[in-house]
N, C-alpha and C positions, 0 to 999 in steps of 0.2 A: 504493500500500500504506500502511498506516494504520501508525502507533509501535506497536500492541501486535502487529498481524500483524508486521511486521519485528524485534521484538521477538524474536517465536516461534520464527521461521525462523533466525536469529540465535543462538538457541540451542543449535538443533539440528546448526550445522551449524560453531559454533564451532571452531578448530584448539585446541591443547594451547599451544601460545606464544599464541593471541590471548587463549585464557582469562588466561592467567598476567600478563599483562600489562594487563587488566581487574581480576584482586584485586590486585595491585600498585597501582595506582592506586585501590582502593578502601580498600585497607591506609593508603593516602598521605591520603588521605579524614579517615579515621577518630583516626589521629594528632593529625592536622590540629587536628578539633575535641575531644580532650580536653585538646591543648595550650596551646588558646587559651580553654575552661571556655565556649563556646559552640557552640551549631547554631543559625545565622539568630539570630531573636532569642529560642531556648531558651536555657537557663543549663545548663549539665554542671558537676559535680561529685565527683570520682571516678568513679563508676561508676553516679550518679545522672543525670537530664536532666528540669528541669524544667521543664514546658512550660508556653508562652504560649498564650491563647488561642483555638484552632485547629478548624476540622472535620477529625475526625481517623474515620481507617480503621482497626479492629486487628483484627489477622491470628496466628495463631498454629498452632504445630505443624503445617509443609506437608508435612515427611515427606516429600519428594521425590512428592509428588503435584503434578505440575505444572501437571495442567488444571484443580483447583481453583486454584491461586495464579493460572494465567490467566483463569477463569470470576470469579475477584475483580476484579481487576483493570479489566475489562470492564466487570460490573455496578456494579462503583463508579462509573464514568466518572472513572477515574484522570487518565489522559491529558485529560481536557477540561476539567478543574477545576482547583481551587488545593486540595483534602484535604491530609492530610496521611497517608501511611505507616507505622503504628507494628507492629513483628513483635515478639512474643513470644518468639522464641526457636524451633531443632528444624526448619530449614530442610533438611537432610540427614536421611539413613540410614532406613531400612525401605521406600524408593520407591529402586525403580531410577531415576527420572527424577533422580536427587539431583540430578546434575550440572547439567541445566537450569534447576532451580531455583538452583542457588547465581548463575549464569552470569544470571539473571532480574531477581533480587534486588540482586545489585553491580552490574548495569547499573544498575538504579533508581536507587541509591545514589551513582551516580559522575555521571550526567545530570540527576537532582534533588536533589543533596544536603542542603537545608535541609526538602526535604518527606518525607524518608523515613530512619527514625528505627529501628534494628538493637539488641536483645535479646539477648543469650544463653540460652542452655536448655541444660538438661542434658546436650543432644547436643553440643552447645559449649562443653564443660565444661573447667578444665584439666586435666594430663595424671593426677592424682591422683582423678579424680573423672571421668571418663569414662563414661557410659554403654555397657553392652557388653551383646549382641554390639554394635561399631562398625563399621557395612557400608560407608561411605562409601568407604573406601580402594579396596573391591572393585568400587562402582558407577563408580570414576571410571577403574582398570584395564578394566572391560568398555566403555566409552566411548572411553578413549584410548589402550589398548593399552600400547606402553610406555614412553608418558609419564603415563600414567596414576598414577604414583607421586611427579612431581614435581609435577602440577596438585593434587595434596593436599596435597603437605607445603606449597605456597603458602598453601592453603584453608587450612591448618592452623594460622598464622600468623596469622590476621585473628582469632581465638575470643578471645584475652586482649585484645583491643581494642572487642570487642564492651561496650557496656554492659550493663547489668545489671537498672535500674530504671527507671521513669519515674514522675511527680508530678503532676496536675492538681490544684494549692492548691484544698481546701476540696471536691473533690470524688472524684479517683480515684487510687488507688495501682496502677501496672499491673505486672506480672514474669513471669518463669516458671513459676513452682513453687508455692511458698508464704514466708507472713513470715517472717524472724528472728525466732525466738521470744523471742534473750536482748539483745536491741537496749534501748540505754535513753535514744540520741536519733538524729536524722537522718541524723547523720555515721556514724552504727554504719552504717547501710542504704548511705549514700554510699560507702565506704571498704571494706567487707566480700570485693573480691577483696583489696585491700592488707592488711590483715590473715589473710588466710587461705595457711595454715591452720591459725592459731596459734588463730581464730576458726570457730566452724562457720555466720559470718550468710552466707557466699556457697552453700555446701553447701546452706544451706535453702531460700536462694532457689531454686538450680534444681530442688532435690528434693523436698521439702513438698507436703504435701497434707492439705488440710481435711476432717476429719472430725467429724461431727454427734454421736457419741454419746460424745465426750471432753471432757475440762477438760484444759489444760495440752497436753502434750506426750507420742508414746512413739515408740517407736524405728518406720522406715518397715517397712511389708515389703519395700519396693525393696534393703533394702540400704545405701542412702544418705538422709539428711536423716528427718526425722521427720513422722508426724502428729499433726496441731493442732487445737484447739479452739477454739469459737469466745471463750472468753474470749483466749486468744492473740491473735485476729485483732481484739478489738475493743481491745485494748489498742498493740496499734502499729496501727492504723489513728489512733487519738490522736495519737502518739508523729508519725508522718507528717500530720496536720491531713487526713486522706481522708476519707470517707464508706464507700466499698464498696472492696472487693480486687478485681479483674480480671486474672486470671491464665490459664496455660494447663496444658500436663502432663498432663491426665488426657481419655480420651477418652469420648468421650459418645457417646450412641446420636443425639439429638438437636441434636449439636452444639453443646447449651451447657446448660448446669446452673448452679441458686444454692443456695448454703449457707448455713449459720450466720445463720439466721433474717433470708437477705438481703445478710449484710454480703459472700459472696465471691462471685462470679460467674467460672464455671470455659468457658472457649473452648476450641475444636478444630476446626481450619479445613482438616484434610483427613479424609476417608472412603475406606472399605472396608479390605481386608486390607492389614497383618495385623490394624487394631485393630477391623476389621468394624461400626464405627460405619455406617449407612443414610445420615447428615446431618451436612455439615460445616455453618460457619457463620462467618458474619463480622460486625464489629459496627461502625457509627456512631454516633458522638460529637460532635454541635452544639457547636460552640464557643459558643456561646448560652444552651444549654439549662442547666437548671437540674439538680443532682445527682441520681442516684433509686438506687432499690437493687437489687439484683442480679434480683429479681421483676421488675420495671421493663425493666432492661438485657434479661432474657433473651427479653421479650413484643416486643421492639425488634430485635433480632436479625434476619440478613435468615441462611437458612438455604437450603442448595441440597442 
């Protein structure tokens, strides 16, 4: 049997103490490297991780869709290469599979820890800022019965450890959501859960979203964070030294969309109900390759 077939199975057949003791150990992970302001030879800071040179994979919003995250996984030739991992955030809630996926994902993370690199998203929001309805609790009571309440409050413990942002100098800014719109240097972006929520830069990270027929900023329909313009996005894309934004949050029919005349490029790496997208999609990133714009990124895209 192959690592991603014993992977699967492994999932499925998880106990409620084997889980808990898999995000324990990925809890212990995650500590690990913000304590020491590295992964391998990435740089962390706060809530930031700026990456070195790397072939990198990114993945977002799996929504407990688990046989896109394993149809990724696959087609990337995860297991046979040295790529690198990077998730967007939004790994739980609206897929019953939730639990597999989280149980998928912290294996990655606990077996490759320098190649697989964890985001926050809105679903992994703290307890103020929550996306609701929040079904996670009841995907993992229909799974574990009744343990099912303690393998969440574990899962629930790893969200404030999660990071937040990642960096490719001179070429990519990647997140959840959208920019801080009132950011006016790095450290704003780096530091935005430890200011918050005295600050709204974390809120917009996971909640933002790019709109085409604005300047500046107005309140979300979501409820939480706002929508942005593309002068916003070209102004802290400066502010960060990036080229193009690569974010997730919003679901595409097509699996991926570009904005703001290029500058955002928007992922979504699971389909069908409830967000009834036809095509998720996933994206590679040459550590080689030269920057290009979200028109670029999206024609690049390997879409399933």
């Amino acid at each position: 049997m192959d690592e991603l077939n014993w992977l699967i199975e492994a999932s499925r057949t998880a106990k409620a103490d084997d889980f808990i003791r898999l995000i324990e150990e990925a809890g212990a992970r995650l500590v690990e490297e913000r304590t020491s302001g590295r992964v391998g030879d990435h740089v962390i800071e706060g809530g930031l991780v700026t990456l070195v040179p790397r072939d990198l994979v990114v993945i977002s919003d799996i929504h407990g869709d688990v046989e896109s995250l394993e149809f990724i996984l696959r087609d990337s030739r995860f297991f046979e290469g040295n790529c690198t991992l990077l998730f967007l955030g939004d790994y739980g809630d609206r897929g019953i599979n939730s639990p597999e996926v989280y149980y998928e994902v912290l294996w990655l993370k606990t077996n490759s820890p320098e190649r697989v690199l964890l985001l926050r998203g809105n679903h992994e929001g703290p307890e103020d800022l929550m996306a609701m309805p929040h079904d996670l609790p009841y995907h993992m009571d229909m799974r574990f019965g009744e343990d099912g309440g303690r393998v969440y409050a574990s899962v629930r413990k790893l969200f404030d450890l999660l990071l937040h942002a990642a960096l490719i100098k001179d070429k990519y800014l990647l997140l959840h959501g959208g920019v801080p719109s009132g950011i006016k240097s790095l450290g704003d972006l780096a530091h935005a859960d430890r200011t918050h929520p005295r600050t709204v830069f974390l809120q917009e990270i996971l909640w933002n979203d790019p709109e085409d027929e604005l300047q500046g900023v107005y309140p979300s329909p979501r409820g939480a964070g706002n929508l942005f313009g593309e002068d916003v996005t070209a102004r802290v894309l400066k502010i960060a030294g990036a080229k193009t934004l690569i974010r997730g949050h919003q679901p595409c029919n097509n699996g991926i969309r570009a904005n703001h005349s290029g500058m955002v490029l928007t992922l979504f790496s699971r389909k069908g109900v409830p967000y009834m997208n036809r095509w998720g999609a996933y994206l590679k990133l040459g550590a080689a390759e030269d920057p290009v714009d979200a028109y670029e990124l999206a024609k690049a895209a390997t879409t399933f």
